[in-house]
C-alpha positions in Angstrom: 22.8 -7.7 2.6 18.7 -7.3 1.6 17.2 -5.5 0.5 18.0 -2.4 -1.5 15.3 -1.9 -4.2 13.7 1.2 -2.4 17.3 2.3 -1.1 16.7 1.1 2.4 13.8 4.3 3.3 12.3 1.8 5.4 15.6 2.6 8.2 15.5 5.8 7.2 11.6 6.2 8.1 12.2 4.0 11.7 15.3 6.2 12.5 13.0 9.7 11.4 9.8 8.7 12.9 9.5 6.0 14.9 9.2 7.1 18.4 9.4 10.8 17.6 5.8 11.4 16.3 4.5 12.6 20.3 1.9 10.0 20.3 2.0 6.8 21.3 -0.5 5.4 18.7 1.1 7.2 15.9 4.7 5.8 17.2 3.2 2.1 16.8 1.3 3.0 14.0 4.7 3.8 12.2 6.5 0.7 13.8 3.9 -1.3 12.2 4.3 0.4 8.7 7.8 -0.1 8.9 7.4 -3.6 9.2 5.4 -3.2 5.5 8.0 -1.7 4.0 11.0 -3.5 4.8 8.8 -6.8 3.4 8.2 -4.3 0.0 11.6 -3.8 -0.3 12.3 -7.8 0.5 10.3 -8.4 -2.1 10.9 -5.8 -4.6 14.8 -7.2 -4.4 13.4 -10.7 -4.5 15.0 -11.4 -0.6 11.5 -12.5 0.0 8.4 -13.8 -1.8 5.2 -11.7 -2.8 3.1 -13.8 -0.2 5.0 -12.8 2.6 5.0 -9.1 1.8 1.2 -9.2 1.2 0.0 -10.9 4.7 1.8 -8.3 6.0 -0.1 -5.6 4.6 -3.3 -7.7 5.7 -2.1 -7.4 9.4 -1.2 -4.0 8.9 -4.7 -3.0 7.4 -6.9 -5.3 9.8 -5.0 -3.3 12.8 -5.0 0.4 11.6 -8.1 0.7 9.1 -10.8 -1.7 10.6 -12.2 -2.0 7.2 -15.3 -4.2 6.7 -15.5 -6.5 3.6 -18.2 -3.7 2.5 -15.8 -1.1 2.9 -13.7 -2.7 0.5 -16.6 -3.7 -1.8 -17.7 0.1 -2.3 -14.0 0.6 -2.6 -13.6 -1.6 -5.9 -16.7 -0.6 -7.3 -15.3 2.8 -7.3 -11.8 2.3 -8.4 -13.3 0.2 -11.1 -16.0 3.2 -12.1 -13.4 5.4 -12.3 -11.5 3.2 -14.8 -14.0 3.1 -17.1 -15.0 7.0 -17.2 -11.6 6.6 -17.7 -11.5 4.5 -20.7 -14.6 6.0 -21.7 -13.0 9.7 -22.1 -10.2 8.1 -23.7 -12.2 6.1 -26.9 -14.9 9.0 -27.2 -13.2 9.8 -30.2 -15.0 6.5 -31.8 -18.2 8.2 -31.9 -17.7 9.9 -35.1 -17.5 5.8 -36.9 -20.7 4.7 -35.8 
């Protein structure tokens, strides 16, 4: 059997979920993120290669997010802000040997 890394939640969220969410676009929405994370747990337990896991995020994010290559631009330049306020807070001690 595959699979196993992530104890198999992907059934557990398509037996849960799937279907029962009382709206259709939420029911495929779920189907479709089920379909993610039986590949992350295929690849996590090496049943499957990181390529295959990550075009299915892709699909997954084209579908249900619509981002636009800005979007995830303004997204990076953020996460990547953060980061170094981050590392900023984290060496102020430095100061003091300049």
């Amino acid at each position: 059997m595959s699979g196993g890394s992530y104890c198999y939640m992907f059934n557990r969220i398509e037996e849960e979920y799937v279907g029962r969410m009382f709206d259709s676009q939420l029911n495929n929405m779920m189907k479709d993120l089920v379909e993610v994370l039986h590949d992350l747990e295929w690849w996590q337990s090496c049943d499957c290669d990181e390529k295959r896991y990550r075009e299915k995020v892709t699909k997954f994010k084209k579908k249900w997010f619509k981002q636009t290559k800005i979007d995830v631009q303004k997204q990076i330049e953020s996460e990547f802000e953060r980061t170094k306020n981050e590392l900023l807070k984290e060496f102020d001690y430095l100061k003091d040997d300049e």
